[in-house]
C-alpha positions as CSV (number, residue, x, y, z in Angstrom):
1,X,186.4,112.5,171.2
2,X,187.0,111.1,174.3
3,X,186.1,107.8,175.2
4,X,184.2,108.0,178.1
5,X,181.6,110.4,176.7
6,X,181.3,108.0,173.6
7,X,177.9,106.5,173.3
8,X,176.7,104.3,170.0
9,X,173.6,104.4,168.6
10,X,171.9,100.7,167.2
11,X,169.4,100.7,164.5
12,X,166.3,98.8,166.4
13,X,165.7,97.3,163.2
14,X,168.6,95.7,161.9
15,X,170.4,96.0,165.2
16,X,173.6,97.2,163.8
17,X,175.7,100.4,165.1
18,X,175.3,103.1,162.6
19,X,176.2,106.0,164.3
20,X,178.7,107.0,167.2
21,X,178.4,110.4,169.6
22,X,178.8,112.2,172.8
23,X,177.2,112.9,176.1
24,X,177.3,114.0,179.5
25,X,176.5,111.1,181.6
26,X,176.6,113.1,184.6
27,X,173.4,115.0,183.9
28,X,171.7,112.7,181.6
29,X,171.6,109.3,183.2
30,X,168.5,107.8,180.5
31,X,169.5,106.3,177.4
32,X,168.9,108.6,174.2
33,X,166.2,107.4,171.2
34,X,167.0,109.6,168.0
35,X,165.3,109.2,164.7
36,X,168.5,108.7,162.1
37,X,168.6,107.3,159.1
38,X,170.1,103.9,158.4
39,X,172.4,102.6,155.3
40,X,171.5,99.4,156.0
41,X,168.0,99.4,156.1
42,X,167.5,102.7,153.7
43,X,165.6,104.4,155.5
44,X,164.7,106.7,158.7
45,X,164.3,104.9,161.6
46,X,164.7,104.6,165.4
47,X,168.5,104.3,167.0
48,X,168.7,103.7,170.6
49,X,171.5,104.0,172.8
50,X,173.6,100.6,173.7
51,X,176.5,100.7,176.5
């Protein structure tokens, strides 16, 4: 993937970086909230975007 369309998503729990993606930052200029499920914490919860 290429870098600039990387994005990380950050358990808002345990505040560590579970998960890495993609967007286009061109059209979608707010940060993404998905509900994932963490290894850390064991459980589904809320991963927001960090820069």
């Amino acid at each position: 993937m290429s870098q600039e369309n990387m994005i990380k998503f950050e358990c808002m729990v345990c505040k560590r970086i579970n998960y890495f993606s993609r967007k286009n930052k061109k059209l979608l200029k707010e940060r993404l909230q998905l509900k994932k499920h963490c290894q850390h914490c064991k459980k589904h919860t809320l991963h927001k975007e960090t820069k």
